[in-house]
ZAVEX-88484 format. One record per residue (C-alpha): residue number from 1; chain; x, y, z. Coordinates in nm, 4 decimals. Layout:
REM residues N
R, doro, pafi, c1, c2, c3
R, NUM, A, X, Y, Z;
...
//
This chain:
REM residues 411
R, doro, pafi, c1, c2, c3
R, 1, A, 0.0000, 0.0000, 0.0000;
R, 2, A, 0.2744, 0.2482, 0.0960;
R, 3, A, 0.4434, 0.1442, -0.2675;
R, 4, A, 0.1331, 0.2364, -0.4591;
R, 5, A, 0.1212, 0.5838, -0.2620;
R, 6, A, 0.4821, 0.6452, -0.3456;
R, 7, A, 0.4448, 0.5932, -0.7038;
R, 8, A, 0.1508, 0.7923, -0.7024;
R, 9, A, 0.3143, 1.0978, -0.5646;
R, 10, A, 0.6510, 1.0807, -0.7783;
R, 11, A, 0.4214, 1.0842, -1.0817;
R, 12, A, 0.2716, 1.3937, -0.9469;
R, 13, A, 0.5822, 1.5017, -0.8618;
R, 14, A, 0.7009, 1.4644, -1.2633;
R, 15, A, 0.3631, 1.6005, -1.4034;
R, 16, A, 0.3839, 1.9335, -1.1878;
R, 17, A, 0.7831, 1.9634, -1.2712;
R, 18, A, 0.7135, 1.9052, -1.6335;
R, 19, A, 0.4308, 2.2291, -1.6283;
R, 20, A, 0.6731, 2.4875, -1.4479;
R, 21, A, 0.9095, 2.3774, -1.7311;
R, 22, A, 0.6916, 2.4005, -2.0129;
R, 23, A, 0.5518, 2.7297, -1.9364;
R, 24, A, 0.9238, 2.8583, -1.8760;
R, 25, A, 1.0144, 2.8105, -2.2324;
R, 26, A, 0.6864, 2.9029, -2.3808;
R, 27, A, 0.5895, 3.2740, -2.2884;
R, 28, A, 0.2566, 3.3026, -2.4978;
R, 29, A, 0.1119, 2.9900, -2.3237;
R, 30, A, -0.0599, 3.1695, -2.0307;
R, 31, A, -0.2951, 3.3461, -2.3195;
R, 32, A, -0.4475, 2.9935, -2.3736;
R, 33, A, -0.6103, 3.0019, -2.0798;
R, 34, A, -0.6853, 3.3538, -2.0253;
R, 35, A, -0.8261, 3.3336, -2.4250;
R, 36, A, -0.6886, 3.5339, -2.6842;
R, 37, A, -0.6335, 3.9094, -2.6350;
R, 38, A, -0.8013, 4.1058, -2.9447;
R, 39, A, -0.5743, 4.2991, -3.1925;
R, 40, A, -0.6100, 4.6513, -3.1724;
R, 41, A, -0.6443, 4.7802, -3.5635;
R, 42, A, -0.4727, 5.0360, -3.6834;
R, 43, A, -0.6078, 5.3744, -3.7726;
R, 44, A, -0.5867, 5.4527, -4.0960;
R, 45, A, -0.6574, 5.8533, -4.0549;
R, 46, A, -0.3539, 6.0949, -3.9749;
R, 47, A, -0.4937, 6.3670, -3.7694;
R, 48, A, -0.3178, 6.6927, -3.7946;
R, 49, A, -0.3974, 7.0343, -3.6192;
R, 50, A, -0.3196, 7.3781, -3.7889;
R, 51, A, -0.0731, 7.4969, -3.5589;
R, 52, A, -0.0380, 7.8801, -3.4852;
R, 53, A, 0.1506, 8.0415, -3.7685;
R, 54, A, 0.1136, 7.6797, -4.0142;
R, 55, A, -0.0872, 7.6279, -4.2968;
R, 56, A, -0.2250, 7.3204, -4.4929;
R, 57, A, 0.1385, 7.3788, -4.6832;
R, 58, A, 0.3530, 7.2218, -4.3397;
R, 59, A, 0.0567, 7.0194, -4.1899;
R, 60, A, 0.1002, 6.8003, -4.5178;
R, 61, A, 0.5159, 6.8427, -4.5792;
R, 62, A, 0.5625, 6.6473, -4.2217;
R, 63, A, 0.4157, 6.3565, -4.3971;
R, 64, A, 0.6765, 6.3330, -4.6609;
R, 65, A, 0.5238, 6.3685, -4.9192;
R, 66, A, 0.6523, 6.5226, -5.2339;
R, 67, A, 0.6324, 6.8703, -5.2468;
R, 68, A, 0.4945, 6.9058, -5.5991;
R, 69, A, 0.1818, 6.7102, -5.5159;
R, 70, A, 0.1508, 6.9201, -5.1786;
R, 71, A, 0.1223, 7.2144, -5.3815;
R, 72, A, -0.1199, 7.0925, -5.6434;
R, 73, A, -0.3695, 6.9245, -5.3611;
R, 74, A, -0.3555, 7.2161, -5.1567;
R, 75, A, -0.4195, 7.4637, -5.4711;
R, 76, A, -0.7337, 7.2637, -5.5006;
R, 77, A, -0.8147, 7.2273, -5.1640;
R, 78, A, -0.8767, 7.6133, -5.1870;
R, 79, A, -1.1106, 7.5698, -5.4692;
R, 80, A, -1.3739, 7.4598, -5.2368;
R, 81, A, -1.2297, 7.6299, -4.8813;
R, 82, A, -1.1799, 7.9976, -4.8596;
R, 83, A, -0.7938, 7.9479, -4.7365;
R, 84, A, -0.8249, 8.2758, -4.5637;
R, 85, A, -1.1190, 8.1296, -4.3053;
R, 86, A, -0.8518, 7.8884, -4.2033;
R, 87, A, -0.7470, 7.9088, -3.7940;
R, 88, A, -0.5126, 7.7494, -3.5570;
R, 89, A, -0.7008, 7.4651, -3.4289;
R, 90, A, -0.9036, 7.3596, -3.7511;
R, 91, A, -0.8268, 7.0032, -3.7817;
R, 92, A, -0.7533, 6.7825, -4.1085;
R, 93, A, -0.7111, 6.3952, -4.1656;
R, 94, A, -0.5326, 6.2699, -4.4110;
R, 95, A, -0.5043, 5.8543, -4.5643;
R, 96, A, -0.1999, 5.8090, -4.7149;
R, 97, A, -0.1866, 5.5052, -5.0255;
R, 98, A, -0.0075, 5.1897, -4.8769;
R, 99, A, 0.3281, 5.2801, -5.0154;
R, 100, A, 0.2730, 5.6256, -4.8141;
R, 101, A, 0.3846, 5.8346, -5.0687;
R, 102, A, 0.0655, 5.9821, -5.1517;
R, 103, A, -0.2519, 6.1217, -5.0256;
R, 104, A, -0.5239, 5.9532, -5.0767;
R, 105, A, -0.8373, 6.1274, -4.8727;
R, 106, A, -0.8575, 6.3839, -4.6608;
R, 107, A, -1.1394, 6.5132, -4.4272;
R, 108, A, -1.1485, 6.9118, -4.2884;
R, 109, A, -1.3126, 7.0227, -4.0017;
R, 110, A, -1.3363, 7.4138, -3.8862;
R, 111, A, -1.6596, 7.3677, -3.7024;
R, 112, A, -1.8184, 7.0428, -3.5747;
R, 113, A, -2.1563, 7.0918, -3.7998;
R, 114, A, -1.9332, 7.0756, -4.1587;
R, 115, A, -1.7044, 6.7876, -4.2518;
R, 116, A, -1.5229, 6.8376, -4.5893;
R, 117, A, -1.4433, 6.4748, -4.7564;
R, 118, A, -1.1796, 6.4958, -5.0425;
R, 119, A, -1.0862, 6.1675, -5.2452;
R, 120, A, -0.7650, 6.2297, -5.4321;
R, 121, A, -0.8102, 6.1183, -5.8039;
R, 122, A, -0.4736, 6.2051, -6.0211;
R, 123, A, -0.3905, 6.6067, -5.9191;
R, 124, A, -0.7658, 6.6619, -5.8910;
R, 125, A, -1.0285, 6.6105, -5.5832;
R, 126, A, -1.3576, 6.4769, -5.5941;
R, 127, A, -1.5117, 6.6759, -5.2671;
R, 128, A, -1.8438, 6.6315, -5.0644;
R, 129, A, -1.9792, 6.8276, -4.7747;
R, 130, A, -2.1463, 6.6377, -4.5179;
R, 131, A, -2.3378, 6.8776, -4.3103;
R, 132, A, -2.4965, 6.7800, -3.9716;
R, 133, A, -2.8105, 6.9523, -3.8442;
R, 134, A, -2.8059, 7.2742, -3.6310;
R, 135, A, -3.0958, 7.4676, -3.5034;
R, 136, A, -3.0928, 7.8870, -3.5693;
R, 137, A, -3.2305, 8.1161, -3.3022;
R, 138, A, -3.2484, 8.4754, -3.3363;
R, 139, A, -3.2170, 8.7395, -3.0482;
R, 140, A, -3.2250, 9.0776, -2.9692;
R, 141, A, -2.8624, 9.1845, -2.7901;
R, 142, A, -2.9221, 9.5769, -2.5656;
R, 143, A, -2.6784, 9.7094, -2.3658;
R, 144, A, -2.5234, 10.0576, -2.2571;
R, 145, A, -2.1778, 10.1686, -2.2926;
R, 146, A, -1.9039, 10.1563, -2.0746;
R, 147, A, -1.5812, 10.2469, -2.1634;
R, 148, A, -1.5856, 10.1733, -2.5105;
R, 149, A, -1.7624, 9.9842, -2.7530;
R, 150, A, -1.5084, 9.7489, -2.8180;
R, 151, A, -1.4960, 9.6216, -2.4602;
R, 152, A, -1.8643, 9.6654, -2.4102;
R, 153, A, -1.9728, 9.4389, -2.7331;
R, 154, A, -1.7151, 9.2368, -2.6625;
R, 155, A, -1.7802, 9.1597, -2.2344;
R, 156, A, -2.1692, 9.1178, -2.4059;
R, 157, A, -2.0409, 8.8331, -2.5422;
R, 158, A, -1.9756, 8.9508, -2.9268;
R, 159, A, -1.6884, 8.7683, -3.0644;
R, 160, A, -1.4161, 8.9537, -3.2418;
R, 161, A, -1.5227, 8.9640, -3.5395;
R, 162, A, -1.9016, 9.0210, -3.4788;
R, 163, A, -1.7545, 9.3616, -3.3039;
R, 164, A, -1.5766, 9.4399, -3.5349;
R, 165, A, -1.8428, 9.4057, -3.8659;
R, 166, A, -2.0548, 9.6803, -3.5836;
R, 167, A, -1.7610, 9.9002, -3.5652;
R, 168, A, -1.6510, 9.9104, -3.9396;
R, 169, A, -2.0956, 9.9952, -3.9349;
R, 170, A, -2.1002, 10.2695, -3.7284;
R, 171, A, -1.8004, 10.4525, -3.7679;
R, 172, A, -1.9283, 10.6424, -4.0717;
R, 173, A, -2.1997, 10.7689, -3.8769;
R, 174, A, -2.0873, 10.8679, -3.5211;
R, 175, A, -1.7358, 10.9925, -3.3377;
R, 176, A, -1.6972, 10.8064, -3.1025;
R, 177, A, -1.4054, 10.9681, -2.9495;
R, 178, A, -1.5625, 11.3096, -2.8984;
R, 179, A, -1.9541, 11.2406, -2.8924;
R, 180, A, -1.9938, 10.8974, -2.7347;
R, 181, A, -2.0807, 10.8517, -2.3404;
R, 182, A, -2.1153, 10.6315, -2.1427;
R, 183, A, -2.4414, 10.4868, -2.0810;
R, 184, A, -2.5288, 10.5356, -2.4418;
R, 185, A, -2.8391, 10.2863, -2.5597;
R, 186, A, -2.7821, 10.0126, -2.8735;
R, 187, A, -2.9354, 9.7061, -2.9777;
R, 188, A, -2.8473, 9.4476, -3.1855;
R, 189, A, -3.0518, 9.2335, -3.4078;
R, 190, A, -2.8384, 8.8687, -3.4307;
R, 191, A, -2.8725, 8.5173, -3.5756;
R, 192, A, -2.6866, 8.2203, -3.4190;
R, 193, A, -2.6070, 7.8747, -3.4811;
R, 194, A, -2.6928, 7.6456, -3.2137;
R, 195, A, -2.5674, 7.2738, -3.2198;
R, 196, A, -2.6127, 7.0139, -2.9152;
R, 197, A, -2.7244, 7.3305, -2.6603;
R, 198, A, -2.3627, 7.5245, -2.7861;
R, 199, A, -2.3492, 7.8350, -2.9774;
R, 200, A, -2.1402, 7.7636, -3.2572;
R, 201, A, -1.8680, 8.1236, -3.3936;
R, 202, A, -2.0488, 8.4099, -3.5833;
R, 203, A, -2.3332, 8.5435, -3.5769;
R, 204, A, -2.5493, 8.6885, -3.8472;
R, 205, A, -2.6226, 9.0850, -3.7630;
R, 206, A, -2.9006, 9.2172, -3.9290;
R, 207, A, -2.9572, 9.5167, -3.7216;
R, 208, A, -2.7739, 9.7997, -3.5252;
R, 209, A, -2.9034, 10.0878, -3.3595;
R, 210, A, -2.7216, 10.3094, -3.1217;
R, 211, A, -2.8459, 10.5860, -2.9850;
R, 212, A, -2.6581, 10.8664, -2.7325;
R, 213, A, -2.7165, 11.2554, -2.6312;
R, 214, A, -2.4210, 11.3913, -2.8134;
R, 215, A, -2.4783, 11.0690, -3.1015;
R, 216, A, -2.8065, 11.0986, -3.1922;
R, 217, A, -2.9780, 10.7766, -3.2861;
R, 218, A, -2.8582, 10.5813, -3.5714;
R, 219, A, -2.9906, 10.2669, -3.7614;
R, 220, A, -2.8067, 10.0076, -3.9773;
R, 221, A, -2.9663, 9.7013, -4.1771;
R, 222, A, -2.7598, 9.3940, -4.3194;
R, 223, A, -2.8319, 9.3917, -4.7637;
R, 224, A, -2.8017, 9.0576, -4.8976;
R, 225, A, -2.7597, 9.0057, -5.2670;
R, 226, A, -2.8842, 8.6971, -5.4441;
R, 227, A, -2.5222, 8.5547, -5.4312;
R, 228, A, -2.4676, 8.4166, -5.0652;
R, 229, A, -2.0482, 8.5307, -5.0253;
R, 230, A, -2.1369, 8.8487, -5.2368;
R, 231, A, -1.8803, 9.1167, -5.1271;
R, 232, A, -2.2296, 9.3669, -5.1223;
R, 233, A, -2.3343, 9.1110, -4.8165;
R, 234, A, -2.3292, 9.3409, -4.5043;
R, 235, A, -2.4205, 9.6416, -4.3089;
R, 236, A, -2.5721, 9.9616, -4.4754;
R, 237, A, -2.7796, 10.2961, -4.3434;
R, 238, A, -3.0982, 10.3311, -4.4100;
R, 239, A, -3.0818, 10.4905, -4.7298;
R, 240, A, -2.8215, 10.2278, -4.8659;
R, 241, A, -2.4895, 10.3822, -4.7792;
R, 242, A, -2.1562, 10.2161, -4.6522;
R, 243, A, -1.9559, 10.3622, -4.3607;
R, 244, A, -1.6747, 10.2530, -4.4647;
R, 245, A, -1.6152, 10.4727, -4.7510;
R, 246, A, -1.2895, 10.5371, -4.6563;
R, 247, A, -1.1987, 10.1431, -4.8129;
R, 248, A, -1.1410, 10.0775, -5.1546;
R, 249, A, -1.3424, 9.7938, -5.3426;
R, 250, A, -1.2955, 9.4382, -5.4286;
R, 251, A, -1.1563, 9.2929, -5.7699;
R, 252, A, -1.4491, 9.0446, -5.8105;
R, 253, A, -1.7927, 9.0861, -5.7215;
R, 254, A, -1.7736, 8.7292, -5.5016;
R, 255, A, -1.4340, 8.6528, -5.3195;
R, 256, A, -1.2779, 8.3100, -5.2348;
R, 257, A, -0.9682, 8.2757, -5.1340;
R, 258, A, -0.7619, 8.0217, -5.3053;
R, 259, A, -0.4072, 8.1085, -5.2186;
R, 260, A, -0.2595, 8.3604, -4.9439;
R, 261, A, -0.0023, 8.6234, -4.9842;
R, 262, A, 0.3369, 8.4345, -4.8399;
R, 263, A, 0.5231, 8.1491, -4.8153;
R, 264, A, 0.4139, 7.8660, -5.0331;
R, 265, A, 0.4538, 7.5786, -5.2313;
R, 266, A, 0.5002, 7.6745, -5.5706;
R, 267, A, 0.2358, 7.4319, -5.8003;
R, 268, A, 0.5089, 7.3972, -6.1014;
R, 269, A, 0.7751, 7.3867, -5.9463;
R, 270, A, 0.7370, 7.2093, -5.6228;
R, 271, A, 0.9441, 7.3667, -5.3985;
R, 272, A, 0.8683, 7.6581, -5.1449;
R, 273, A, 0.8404, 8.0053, -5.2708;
R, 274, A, 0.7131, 8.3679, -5.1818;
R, 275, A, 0.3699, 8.4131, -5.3746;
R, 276, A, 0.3590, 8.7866, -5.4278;
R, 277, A, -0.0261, 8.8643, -5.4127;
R, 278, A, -0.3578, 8.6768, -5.3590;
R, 279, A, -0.5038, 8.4481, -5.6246;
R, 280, A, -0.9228, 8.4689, -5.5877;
R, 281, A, -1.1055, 8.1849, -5.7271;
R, 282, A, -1.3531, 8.2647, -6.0441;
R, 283, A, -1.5459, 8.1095, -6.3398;
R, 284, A, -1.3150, 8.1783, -6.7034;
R, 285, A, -1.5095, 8.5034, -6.7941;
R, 286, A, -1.5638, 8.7175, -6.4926;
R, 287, A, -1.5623, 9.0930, -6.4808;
R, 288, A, -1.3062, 9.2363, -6.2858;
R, 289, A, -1.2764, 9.5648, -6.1477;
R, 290, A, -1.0560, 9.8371, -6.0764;
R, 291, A, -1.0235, 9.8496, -5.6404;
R, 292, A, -0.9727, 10.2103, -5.6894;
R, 293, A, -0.9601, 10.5486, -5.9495;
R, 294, A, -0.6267, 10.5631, -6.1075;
R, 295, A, -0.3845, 10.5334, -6.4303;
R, 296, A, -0.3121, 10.2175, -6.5902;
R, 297, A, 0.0673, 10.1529, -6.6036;
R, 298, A, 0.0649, 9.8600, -6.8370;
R, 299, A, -0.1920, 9.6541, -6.9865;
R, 300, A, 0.0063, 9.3838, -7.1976;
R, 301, A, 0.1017, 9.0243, -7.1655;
R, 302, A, 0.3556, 8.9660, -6.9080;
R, 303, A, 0.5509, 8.5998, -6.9343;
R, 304, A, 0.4139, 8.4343, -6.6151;
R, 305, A, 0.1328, 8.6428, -6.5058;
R, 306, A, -0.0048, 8.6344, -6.8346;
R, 307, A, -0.2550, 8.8812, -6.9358;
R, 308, A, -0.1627, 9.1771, -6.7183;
R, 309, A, -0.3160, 9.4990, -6.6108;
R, 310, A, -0.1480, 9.7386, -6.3653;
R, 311, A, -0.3257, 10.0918, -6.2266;
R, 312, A, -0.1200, 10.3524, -6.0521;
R, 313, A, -0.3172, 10.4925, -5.7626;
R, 314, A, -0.3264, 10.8339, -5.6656;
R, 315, A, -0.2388, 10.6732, -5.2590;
R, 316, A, 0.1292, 10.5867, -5.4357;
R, 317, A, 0.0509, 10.2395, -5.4768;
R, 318, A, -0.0266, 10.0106, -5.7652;
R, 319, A, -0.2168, 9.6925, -5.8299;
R, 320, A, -0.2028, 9.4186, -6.0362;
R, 321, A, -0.4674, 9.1904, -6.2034;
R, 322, A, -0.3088, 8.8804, -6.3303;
R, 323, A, -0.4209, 8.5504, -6.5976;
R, 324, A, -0.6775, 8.7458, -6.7644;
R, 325, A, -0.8415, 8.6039, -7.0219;
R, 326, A, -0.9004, 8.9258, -7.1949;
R, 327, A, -0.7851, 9.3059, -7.1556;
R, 328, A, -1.0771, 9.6359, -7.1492;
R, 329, A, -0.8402, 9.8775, -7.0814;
R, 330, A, -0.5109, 10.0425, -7.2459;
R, 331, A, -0.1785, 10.1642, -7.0956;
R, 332, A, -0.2096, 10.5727, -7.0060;
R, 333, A, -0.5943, 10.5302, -6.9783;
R, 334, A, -0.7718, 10.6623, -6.6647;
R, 335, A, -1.0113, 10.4657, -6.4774;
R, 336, A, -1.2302, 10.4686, -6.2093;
R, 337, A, -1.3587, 10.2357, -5.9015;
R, 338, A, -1.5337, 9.9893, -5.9865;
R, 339, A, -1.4887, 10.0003, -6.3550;
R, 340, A, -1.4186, 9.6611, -6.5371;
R, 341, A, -1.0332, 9.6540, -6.6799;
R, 342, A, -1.0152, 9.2482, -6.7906;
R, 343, A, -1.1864, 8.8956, -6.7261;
R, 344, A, -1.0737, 8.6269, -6.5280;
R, 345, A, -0.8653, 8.3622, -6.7117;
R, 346, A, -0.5918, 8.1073, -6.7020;
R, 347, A, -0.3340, 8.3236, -6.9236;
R, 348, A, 0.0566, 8.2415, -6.8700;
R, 349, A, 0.2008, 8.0608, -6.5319;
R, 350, A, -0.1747, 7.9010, -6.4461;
R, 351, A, -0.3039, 7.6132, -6.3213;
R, 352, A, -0.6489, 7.6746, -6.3896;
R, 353, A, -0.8887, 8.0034, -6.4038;
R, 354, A, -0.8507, 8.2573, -6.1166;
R, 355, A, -0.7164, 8.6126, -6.0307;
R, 356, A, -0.4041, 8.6885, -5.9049;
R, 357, A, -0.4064, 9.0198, -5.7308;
R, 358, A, -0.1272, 9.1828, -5.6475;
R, 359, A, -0.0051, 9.4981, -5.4047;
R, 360, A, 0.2920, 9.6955, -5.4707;
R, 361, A, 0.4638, 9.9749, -5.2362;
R, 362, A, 0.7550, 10.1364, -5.4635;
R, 363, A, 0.9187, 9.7934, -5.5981;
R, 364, A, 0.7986, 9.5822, -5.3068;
R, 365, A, 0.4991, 9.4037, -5.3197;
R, 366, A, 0.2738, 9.3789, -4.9890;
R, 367, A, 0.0092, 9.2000, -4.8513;
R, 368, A, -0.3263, 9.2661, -5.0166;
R, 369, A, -0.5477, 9.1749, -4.8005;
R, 370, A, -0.3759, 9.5049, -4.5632;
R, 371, A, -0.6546, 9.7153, -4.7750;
R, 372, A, -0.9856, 9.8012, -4.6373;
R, 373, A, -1.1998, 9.6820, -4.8862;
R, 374, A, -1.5695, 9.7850, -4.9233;
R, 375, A, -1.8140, 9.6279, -5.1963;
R, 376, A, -2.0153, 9.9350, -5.2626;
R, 377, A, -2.0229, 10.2859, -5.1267;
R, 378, A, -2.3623, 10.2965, -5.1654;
R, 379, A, -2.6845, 10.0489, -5.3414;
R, 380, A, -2.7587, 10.1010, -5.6903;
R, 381, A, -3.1304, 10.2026, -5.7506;
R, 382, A, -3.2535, 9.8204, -5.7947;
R, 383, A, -3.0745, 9.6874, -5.4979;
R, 384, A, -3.2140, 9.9223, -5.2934;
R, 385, A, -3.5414, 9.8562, -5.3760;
R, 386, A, -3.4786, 9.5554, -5.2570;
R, 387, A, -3.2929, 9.6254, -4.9312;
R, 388, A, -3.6228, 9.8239, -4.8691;
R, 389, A, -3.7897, 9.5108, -4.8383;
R, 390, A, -3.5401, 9.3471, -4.6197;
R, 391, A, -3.5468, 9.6370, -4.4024;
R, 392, A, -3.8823, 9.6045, -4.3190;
R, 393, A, -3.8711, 9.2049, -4.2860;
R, 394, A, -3.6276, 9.2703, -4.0191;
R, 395, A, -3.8215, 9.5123, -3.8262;
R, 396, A, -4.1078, 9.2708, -3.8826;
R, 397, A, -3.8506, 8.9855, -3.7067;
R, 398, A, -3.7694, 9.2110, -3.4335;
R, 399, A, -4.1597, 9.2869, -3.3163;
R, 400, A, -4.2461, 8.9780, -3.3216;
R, 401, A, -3.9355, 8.8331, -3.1228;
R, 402, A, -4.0255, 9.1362, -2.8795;
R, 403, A, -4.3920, 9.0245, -2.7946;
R, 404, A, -4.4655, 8.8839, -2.5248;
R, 405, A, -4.5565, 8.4988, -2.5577;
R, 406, A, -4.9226, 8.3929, -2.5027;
R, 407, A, -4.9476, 8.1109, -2.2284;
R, 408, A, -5.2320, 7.9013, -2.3528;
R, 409, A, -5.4382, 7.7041, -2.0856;
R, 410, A, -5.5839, 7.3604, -2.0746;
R, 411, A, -5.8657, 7.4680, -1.8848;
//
């Protein structure tokens, strides 16, 4: 009996001995019997962030990809995104192709509502917006001065750029540094974009009044022309006049902005350069105008730039209209704001229809978008028939947002 326990326990002994061995030399064996751990997949989206001071140019270079393609993608990109709107923060995702080399979709998000898909196909993109729903609420905004109006719009709430759009508004019409007070009265007529309970950046203002002792009480309404990013979109005075008269106008009568004044990626020759002006995004054929009264210096074709005009300005400075597709003007002839001097085309160094605009000091060209630019001094006859009928829709709006709301009973 005391045999049979003995051999019992040595084969014990030699089945426990051989397990501690086995799993000594075999590290993955413990996952048999805790059961297989999943395998996480791997994302296939880069996500980049505009950094302060980048630009879809160096978000894109740190992948290594070549420059040439860089600068044709991102030419594009701005066919469909006004590069200007661009901010630190905005975020893009790119898929590279397997052998990472190239890009093959990218997705770009400013704002949480709008999601901009691009599927790379040769040096083109094929682009879709996908747009998720938000709510719109308008409100009135009152409030009394103190200090100034910067600091009061802008402790109201007001983002930067809403203050501003009131200032550029109202500074044709009052002083503020010798006739404003504090405890001056204004109102402001606002739409917003509300998505999942947040108030999503910039507001719609259809409405400013301000009224003050010294001031007297004035009134502006927002025009809006059939085209929605119509440089005429924006504040006017009641009888259809801009206050800021003091700016000089736009080359096109709609504004895009498909590439910055700065450093770039050249498209043709794929390697960084200085682009001298700002190219605007157009159909082949559109008017374009003179930004302000002047000479013209030269209206010729000009290697690169193509069909070129250039106007002398009385200010000293001169601009330049670039890639025209046709000339309406002649060198020594004098024109005036506004008047049409070419067309949009794709003339010399081009990748595809647009304007190049250009700003020059002396020899030295500067940034363009430095000008104060103002689409019209003041409404033609049959735009401000129908800004008479938008005024009164917004006063309509604001009465009925300021009734009170009838409580209906169940009774």
């Amino acid at each position: 009996m005391n045999w049979g326990k003995t051999v019992l326990l040595a084969v014990i002994i030699i089945l426990l001995t051989s397990f501690s061995l086995y799993s000594l030399f075999t590290p993955d064996n413990g996952n048999k019997f805790k059961g297989s751990q999943p395998v996480k997949p791997v994302e296939p989206w880069i996500i980049e962030t505009i950094p302060n001071g980048g630009s879809i140019f160096s978000v894109l270079e740190k992948q290594g990809i070549p420059l040439k393609d860089i600068a044709l993608l991102s030419f594009r990109f701005g066919d469909y995104i006004d590069v200007s709107t661009i901010q630190p923060g905005d975020t893009l995702k790119i898929m590279l192709t397997p052998d990472k080399q190239h890009i093959e979709k990218m997705m770009f998000v400013q704002e949480p509502t709008l999601r901009h898909h691009f599927i790379v196909k040769g040096d083109s993109l094929a682009y879709t917006l996908e747009e998720l729903p938000i709510t719109k609420q308008k409100r009135i905004i009152k409030g009394s001065l103190q200090g100034t109006l910067d600091a009061t719009l802008l402790a109201m709430g007001l983002s930067p750029r809403d203050k501003q759009n009131i200032n550029n508004g109202l500074e044709g019409e009052i002083n503020f540094q010798r006739d404003a007070r504090n405890g001056d009265q204004f109102e402001v007529f606002v739409e917003e974009r509300i998505f999942e309970g947040k108030t999503l950046p910039g507001k719609t203002i259809y409405y400013v009044q301000y009224s003050g002792e010294r001031t007297g009480t004035h009134e502006l309404f927002r025009f809006e022309d059939k085209e929605k990013d119509s440089v005429l979109n924006g504040l006017y005075n009641r009888e259809g006049k801009s206050n800021t008269t003091s700016g000089v106008g736009f080359p096109l009568s709609v504004c895009h902005v498909v590439s910055q004044f700065g450093k770039r990626i050249d498209p043709f020759f794929g390697r960084w350069a200085f682009h001298q002006g700002v190219d605007y995004r157009a159909r082949y054929g559109t008017p374009v105008y003179a930004v302000a009264n002047g000479a013209v210096t030269s209206a010729a074709y000009n290697g690169g730039y193509g069909n070129q005009v250039q106007i002398k300005h009385p200010s000293g400075l001169n601009t330049l209209y670039a890639h025209l597709s046709s000339i309406s003007v002649r060198g020594g002839q004098t024109v005036k704001k506004g008047q049409v001097i070419g067309r949009v085309g794709s003339t010399g160094r081009s990748t595809g229809a647009h304007l190049h605009f250009g700003l020059l000091q002396g020899k030295s060209y500067i940034n363009p978008t430095n000008l104060k630019m103002v689409g019209a001094e003041k409404l033609t006859d049959a735009q401000m028939a129908e800004f008479k009928s938008q005024q009164e829709r917004i006063r309509i709006n604001m009465m009925n947002l300021s009734k009170p709301q009838q409580v209906v009973s169940n009774r």
